[in-house]
C-alpha positions in Angstrom: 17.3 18.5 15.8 15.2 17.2 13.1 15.2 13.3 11.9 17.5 12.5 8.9 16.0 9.2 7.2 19.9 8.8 6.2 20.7 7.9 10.2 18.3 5.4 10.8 19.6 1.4 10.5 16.9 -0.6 9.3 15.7 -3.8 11.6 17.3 -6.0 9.4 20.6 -4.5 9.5 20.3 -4.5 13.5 19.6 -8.5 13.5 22.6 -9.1 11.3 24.6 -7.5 13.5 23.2 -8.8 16.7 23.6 -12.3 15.4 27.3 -11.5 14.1 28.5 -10.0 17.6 26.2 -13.3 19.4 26.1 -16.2 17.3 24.6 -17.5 19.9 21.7 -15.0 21.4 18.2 -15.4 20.2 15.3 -12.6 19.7 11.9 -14.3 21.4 8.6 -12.0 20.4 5.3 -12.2 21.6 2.0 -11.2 21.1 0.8 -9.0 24.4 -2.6 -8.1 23.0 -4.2 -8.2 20.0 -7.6 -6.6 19.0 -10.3 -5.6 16.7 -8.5 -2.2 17.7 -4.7 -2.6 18.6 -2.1 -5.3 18.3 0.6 -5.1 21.1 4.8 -7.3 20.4 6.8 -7.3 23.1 10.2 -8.4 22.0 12.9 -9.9 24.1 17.3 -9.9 22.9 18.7 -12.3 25.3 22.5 -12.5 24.0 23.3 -15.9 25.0 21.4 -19.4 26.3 22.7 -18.4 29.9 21.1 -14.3 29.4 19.2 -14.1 32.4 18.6 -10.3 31.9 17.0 -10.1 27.9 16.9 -6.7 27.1 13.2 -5.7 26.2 11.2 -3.7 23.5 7.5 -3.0 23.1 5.5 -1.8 19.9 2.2 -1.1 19.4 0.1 -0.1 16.5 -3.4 0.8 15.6 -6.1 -1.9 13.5 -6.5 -1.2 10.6 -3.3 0.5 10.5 -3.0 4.2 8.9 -0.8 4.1 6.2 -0.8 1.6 3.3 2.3 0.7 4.6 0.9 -0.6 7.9 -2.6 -1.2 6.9 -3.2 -5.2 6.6 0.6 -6.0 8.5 -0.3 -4.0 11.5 1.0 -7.6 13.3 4.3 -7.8 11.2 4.8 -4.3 12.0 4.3 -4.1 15.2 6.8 -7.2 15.8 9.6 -5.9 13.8 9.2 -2.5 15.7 9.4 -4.3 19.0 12.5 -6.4 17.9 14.1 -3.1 16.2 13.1 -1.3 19.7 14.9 -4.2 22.0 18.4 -4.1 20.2 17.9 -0.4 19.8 17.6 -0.7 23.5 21.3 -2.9 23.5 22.8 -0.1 21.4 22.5 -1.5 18.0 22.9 1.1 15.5 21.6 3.9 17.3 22.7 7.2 15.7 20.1 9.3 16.9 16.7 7.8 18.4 15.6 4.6 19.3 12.6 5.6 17.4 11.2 3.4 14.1 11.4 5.2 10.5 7.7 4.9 10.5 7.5 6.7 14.2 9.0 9.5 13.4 
């Protein structure tokens, strides 16, 4: 089955409704690696002060990035990614794939 853009929930939506269903849980993101060549965000969605088990997403991307898109924000992108990839991980607005719109 092929990708339709019209499934995919954009990051931002995800973290509004994170922070709706847990006022209280926190996303935490941090750089893994970073490069002349690759910047790596691991992202953790812990969904309370007491979460001892976060759930976890990684993202990685490419310096200089290859689309205009990407190219001078490979960090940003590579954060937002990770974040979208953790609560995509929790269930949050998953239709289809876990995947980014700009991975597939």
């Amino acid at each position: 089955m092929a990708f339709n853009v019209d499934d995919y929930i954009e990051v931002k939506d995800r973290i509004i409704s994170f922070y709706k269903d847990h006022p209280d849980g926190r996303i935490q993101t941090e750089v893994i690696e970073l490069t002349d060549a690759r910047v790596t965000v691991k992202s953790m969605v812990y969904q309370s002060s007491e979460d001892t088990l976060p759930t976890s997403g990684h993202s990685w991307l490419n310096i200089p990035g290859t689309t205009n898109f990407t190219r001078g924000a490979e960090l940003e992108n590579a954060e937002t990614s990770a974040v979208g990839r953790a609560l995509a991980m929790m269930g949050y607005e998953v239709k289809k794939s876990i995947a980014s719109r700009d991975e597939v």
